[in-house]
N, CA, C and O of each residue as an XYZ file, in Angstrom:
616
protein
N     -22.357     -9.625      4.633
C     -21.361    -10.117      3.689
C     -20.424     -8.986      3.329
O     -20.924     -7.896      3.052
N     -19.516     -9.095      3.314
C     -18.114     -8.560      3.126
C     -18.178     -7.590      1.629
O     -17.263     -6.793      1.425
N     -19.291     -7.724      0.648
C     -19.547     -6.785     -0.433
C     -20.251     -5.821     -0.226
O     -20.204     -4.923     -1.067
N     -21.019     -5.683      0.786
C     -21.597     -4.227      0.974
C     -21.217     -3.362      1.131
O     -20.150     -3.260      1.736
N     -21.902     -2.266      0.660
C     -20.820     -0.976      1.004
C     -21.322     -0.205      2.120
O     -22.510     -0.285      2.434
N     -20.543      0.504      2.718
C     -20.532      1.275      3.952
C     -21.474      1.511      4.534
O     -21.662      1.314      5.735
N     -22.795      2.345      3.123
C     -23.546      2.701      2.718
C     -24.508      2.148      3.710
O     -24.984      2.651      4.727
N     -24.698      0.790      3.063
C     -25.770     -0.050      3.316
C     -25.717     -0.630      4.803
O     -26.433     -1.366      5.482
N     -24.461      0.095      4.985
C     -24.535     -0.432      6.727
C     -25.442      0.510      7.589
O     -26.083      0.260      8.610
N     -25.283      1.819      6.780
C     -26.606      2.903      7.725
C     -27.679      2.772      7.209
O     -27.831      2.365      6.057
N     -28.674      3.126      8.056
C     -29.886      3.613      7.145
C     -30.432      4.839      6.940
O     -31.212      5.592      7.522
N     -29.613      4.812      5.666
C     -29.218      6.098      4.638
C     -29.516      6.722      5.830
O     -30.727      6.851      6.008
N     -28.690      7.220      6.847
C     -28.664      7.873      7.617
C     -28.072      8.977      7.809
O     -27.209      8.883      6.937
N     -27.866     10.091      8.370
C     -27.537     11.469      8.911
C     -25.781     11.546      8.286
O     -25.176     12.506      7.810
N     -25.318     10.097      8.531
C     -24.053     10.288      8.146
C     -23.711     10.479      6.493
O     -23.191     11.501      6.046
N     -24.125      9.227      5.611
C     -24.365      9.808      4.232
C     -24.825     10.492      3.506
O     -24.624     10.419      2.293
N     -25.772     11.574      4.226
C     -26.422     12.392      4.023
C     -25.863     13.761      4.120
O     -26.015     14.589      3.222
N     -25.235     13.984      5.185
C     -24.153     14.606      5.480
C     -23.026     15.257      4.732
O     -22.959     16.422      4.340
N     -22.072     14.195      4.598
C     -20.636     14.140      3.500
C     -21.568     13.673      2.457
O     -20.843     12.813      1.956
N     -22.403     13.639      1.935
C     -23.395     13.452      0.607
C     -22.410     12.018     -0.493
O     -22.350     11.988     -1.722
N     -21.866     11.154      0.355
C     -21.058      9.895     -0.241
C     -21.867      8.524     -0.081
O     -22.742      8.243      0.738
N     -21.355      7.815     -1.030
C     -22.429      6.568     -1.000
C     -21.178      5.697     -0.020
O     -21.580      4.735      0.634
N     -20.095      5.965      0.030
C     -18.487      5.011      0.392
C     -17.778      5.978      1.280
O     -17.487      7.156      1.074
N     -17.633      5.454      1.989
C     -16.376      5.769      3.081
C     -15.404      5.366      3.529
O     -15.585      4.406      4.279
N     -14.177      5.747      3.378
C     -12.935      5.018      3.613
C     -11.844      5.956      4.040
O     -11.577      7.112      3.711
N     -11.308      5.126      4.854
C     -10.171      6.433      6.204
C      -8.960      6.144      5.002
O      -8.653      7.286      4.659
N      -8.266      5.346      4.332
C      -7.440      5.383      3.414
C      -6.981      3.927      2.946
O      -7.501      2.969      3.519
N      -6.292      3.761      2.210
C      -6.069      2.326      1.512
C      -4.220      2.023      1.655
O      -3.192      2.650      1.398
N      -4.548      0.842      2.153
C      -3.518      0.166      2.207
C      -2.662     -0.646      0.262
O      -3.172     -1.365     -0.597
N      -1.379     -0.059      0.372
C      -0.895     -0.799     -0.872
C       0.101     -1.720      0.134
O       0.752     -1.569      1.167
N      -0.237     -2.862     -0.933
C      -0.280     -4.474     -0.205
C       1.012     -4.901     -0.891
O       1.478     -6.012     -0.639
N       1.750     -3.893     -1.935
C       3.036     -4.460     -2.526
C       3.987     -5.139     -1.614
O       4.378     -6.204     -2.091
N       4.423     -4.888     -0.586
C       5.416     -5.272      0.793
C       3.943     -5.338      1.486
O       2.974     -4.631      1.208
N       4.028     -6.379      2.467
C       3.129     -6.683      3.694
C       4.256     -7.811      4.543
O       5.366     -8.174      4.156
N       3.571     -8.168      5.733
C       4.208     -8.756      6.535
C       2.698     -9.199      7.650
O       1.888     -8.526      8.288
N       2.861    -10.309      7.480
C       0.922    -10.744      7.881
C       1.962    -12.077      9.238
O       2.944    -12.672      8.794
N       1.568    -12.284     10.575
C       1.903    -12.740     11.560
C       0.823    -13.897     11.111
O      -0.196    -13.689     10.453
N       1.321    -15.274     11.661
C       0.023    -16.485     11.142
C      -0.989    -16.366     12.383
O      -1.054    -17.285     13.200
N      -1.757    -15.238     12.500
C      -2.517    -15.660     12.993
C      -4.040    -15.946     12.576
O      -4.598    -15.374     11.640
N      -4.697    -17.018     13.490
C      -6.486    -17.188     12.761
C      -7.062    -16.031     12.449
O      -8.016    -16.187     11.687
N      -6.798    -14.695     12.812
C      -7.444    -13.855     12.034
C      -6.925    -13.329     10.596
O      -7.618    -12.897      9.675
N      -5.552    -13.477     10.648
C      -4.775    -13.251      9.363
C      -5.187    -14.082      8.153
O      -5.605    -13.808      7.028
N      -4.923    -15.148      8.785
C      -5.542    -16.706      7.742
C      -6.889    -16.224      7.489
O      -7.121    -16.055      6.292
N      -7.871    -15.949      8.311
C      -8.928    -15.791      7.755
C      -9.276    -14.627      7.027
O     -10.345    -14.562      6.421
N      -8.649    -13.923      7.038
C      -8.840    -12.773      6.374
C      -7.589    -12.721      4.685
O      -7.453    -11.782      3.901
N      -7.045    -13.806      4.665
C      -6.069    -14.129      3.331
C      -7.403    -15.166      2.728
O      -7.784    -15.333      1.569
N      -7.824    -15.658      3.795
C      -8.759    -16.880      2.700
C     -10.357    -15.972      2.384
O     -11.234    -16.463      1.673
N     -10.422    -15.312      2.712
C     -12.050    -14.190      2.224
C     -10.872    -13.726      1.070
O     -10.897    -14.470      0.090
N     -10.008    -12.810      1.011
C      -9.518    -12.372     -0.090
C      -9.219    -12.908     -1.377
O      -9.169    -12.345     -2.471
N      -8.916    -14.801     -0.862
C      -8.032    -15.088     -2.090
C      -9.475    -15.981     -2.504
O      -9.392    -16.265     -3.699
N     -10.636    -16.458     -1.963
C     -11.670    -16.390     -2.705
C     -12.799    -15.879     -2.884
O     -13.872    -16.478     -2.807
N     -12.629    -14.702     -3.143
C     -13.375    -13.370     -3.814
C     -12.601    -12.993     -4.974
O     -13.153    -12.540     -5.977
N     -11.253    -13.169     -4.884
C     -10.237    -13.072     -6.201
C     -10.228    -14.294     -7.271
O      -9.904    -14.264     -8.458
N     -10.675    -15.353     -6.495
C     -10.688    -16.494     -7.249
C     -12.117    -16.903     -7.964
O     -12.364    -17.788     -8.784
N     -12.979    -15.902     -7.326
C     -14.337    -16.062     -8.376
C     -15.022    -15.161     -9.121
O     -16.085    -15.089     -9.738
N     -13.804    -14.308     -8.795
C     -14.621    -12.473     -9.567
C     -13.538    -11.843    -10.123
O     -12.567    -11.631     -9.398
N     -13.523    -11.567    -11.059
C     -12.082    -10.611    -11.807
C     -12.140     -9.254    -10.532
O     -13.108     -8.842     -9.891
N     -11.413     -9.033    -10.521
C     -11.185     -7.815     -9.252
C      -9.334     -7.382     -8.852
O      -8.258     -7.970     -8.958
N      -9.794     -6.053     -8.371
C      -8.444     -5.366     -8.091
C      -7.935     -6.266     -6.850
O      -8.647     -6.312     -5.846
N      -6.879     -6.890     -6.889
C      -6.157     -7.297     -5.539
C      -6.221     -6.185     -4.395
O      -6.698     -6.360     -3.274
N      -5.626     -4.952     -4.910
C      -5.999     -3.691     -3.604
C      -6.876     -3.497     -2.947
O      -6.860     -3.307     -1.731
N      -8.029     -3.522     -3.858
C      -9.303     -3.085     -3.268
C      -9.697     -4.237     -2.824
O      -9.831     -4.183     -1.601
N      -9.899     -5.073     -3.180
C     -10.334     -6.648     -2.180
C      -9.644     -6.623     -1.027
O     -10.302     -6.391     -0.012
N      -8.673     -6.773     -0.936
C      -7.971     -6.440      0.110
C      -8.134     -5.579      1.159
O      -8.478     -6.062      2.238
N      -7.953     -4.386      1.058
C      -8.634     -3.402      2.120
C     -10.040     -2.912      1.578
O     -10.151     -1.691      1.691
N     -11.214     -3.574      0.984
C     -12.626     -3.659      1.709
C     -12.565     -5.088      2.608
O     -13.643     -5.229      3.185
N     -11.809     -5.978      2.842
C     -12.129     -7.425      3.873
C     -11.112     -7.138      4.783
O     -11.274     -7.931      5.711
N      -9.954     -6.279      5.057
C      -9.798     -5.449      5.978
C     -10.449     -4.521      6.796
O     -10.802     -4.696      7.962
N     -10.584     -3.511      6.099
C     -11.838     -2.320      6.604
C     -13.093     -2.558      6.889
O     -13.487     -2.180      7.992
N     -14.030     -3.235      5.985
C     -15.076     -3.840      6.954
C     -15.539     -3.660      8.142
O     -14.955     -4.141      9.114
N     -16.725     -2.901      8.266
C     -17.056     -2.439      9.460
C     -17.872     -3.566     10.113
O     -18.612     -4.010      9.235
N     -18.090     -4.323     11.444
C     -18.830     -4.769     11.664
C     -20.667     -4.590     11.418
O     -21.405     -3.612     11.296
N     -20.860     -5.915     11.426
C     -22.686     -5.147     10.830
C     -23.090     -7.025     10.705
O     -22.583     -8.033     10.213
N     -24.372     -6.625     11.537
C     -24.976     -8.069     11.802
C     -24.624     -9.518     12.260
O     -24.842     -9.787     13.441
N     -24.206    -10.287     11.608
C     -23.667    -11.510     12.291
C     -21.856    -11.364     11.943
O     -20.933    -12.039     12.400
N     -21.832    -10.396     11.120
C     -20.384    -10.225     10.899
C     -19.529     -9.100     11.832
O     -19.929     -7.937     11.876
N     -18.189     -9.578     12.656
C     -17.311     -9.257     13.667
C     -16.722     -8.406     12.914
O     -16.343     -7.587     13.751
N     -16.307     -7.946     11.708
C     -15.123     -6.952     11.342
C     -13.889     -7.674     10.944
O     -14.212     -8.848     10.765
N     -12.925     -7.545     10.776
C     -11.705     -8.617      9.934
C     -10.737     -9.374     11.229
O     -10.115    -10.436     11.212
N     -10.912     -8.311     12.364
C     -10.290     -8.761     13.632
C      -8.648     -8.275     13.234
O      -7.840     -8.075     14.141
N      -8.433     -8.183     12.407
C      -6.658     -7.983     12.128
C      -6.250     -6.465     12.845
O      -7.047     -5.563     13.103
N      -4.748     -6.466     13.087
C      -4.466     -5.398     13.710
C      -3.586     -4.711     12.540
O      -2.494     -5.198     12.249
N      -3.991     -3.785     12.001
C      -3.183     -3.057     10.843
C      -1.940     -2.010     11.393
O      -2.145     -0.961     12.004
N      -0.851     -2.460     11.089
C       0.389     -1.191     11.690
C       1.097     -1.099     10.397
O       1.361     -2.130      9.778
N       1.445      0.156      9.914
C       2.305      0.635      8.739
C       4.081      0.916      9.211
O       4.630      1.457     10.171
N       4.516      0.282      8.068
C       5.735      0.128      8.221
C       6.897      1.918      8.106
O       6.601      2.938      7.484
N       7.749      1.738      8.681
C       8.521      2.904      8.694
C       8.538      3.390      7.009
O       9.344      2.898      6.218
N       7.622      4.323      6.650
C       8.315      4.945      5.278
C       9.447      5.220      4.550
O       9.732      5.200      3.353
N      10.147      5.539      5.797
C      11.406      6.055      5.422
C      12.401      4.961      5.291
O      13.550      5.180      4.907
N      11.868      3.537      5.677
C      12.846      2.533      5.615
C      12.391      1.518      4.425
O      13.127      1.018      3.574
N      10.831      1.323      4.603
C       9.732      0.666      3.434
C       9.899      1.362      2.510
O       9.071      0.721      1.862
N      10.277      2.260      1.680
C       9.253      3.354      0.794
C       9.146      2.987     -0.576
O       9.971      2.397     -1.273
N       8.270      3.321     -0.801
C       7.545      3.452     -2.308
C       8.511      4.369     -3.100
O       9.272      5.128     -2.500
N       8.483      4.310     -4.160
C       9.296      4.859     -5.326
C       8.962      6.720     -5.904
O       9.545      7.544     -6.608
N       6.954      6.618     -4.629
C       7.247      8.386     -5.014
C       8.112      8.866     -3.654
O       8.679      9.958     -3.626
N       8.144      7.944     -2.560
C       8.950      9.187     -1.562
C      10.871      8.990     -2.146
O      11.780      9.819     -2.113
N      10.865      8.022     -2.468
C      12.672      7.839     -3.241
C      12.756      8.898     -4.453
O      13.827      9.497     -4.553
N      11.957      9.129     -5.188
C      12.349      9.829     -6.533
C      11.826     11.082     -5.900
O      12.339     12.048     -6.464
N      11.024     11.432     -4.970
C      10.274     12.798     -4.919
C      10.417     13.240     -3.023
O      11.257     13.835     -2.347
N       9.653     12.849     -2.860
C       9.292     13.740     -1.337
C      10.280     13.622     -0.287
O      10.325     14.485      0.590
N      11.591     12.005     -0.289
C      12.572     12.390      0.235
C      14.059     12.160     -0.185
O      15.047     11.688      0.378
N      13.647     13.006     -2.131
C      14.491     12.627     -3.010
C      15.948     13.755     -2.238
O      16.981     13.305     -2.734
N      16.221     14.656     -1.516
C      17.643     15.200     -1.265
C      18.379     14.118     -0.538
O      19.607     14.084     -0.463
N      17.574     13.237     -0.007
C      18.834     12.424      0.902
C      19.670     11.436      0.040
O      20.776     10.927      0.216
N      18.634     11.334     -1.080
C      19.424     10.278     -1.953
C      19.781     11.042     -3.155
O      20.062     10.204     -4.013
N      19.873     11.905     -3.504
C      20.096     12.896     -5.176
C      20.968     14.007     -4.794
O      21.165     14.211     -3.596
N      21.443     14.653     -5.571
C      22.161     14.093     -6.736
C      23.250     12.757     -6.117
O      24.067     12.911     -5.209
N      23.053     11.734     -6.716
C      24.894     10.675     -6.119
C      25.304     10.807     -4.913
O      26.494     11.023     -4.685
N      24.199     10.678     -3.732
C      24.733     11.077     -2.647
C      24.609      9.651     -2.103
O      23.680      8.844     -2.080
N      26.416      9.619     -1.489
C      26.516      8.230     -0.518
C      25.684      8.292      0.437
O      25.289      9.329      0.971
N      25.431      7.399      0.654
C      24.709      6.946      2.252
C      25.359      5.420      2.883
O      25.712      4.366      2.354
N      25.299      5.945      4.327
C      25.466      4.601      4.686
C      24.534      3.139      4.771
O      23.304      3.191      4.760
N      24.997      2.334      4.825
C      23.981      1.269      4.448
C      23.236      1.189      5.502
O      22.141      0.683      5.254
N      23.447      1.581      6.922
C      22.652      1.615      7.837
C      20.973      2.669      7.307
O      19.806      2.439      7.622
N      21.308      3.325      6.799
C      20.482      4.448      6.349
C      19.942      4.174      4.672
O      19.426      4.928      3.847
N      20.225      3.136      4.643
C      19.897      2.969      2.968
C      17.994      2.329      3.152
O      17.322      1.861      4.071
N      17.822      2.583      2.069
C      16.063      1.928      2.912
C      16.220      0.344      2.644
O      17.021     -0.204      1.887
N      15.128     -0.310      3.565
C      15.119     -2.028      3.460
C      15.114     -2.354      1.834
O      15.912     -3.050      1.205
N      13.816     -1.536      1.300
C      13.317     -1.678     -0.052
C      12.396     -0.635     -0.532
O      11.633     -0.030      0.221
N      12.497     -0.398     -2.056
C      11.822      0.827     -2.462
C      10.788     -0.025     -3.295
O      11.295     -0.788     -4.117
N       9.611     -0.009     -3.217
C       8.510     -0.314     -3.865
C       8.456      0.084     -5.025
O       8.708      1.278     -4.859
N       8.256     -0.101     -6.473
C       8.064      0.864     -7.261
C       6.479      0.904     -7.723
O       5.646      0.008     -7.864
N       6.442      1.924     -7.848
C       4.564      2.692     -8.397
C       4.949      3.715     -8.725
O       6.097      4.157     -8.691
N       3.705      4.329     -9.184
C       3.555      5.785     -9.174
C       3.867      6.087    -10.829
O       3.165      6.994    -11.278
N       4.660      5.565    -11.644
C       5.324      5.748    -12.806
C       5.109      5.304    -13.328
O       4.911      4.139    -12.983
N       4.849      5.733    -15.017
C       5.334      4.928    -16.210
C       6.082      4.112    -16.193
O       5.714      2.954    -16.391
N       7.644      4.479    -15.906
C       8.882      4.101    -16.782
C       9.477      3.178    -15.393
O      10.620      3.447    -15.025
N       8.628      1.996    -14.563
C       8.796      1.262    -13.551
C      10.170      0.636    -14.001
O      11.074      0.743    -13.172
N      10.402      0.138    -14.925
C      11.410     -0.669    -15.136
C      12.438      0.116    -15.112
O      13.236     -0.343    -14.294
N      12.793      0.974    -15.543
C      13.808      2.003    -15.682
C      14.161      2.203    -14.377
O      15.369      2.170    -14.141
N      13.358      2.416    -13.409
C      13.526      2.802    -12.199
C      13.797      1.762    -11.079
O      14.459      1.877    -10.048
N      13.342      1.081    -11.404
C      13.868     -0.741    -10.761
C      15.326     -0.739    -11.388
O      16.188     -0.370    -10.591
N      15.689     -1.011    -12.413
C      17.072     -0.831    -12.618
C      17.772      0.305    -12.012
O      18.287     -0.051    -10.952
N      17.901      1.054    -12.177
C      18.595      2.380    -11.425
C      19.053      2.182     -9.518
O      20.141      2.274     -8.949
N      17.611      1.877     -8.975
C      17.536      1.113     -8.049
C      18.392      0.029     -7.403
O      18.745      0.022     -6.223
N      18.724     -1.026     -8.473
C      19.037     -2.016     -8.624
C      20.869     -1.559     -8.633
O      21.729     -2.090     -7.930
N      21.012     -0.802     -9.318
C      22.252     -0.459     -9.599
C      23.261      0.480     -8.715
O      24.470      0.639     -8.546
N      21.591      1.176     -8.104
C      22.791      1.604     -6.884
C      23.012      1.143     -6.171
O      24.206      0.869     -6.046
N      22.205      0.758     -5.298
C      21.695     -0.363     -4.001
C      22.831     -1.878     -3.955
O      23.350     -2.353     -2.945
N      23.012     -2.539     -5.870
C      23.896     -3.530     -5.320
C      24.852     -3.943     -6.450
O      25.494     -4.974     -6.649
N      24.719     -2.708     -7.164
C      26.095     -2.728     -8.140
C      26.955     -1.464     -7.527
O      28.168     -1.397     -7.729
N      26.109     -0.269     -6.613
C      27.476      0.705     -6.273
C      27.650      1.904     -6.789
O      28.372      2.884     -6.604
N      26.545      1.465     -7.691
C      26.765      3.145     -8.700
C      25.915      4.264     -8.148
O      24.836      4.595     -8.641
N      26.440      4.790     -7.156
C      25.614      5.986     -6.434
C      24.669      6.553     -7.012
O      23.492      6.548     -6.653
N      25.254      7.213     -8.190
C      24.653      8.576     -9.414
C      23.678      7.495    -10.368
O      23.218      7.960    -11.411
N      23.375      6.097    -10.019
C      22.803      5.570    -11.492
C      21.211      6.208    -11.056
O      20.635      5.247    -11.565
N      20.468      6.755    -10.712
C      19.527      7.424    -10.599
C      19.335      8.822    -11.163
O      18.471      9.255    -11.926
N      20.145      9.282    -10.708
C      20.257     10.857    -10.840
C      20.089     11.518    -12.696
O      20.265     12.652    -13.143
N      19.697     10.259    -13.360
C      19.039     10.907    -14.443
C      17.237     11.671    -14.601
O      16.721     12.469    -15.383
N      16.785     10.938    -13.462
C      15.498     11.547    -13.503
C      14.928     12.622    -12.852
O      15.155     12.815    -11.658
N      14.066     13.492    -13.637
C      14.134     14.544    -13.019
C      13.423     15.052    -11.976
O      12.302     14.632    -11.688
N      14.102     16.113    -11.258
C      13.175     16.367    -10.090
C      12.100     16.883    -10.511
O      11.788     17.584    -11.474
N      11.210     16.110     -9.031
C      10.033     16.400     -9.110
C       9.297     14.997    -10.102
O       8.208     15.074    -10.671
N       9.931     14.148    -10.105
C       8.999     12.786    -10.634
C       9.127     11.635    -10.197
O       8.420     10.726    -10.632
């Protein structure tokens, strides 16, 4: 069943013993933007998620990539889905826009729309709304600089 942890897939073996961890995980998918193809493994892997969410208070994230990640073990195959991550630099989240590839866009710097990203996710912050607006304002009101109040490095 799809709630066990990693753990319990060895027996307590050489590997948890090892890295001295009860959980193992190569990294986590944030599910804010996704793009899921209809296939029977997709479907089946939206319907394990959306009832495990529908009978247990739980993080959407983490439900999500543990019925992704899922290692095979006993009568259970693994999620079957093929996971590919989207271009960062075109997807990105709101820390690589405000931070890690804040010179291309800061201070008020035009860009062409070819080069503008699809969409900026926002996380990472307090002040989300603030930053959705700003966003909002450059992207499709025009105002280059409506960002450039926050400071580097956040």
């Amino acid at each position: 069943h799809a709630t066990h942890s990693v753990r319990s897939l060895f027996k307590v073996g050489s590997i948890c013993r090892r890295f001295k961890r009860s959980y193992v995980q190569h990294f986590t998918l944030n599910v804010g933007c996704a793009y899921f193809r209809p296939t029977s493994a997709a479907i089946a892997l939206m319907e394990r998620v959306s009832a495990r969410l529908a009978s247990a208070a739980a993080w959407d994230q983490q439900v999500f990539n543990q019925e992704v990640f899922m290692l095979s073990h006993g009568r259970y195959n693994g999620s079957m889905v093929a996971v590919r991550v989207m271009q960062y630099d075109e997807w990105m989240n709101s820390k690589v826009f405000f931070f890690s590839d804040r010179r291309r866009f800061f201070p008020g710097k035009s860009t062409l729309p070819a080069q503008w990203p699809v969409m900026v996710h926002m996380n990472y912050h307090a002040d989300k709304h603030k930053r959705m607006l700003c966003v909002w304002d450059r992207y499709v009101e025009g105002r280059v600089s409506a960002c450039d109040a926050f400071p580097e490095g956040s």
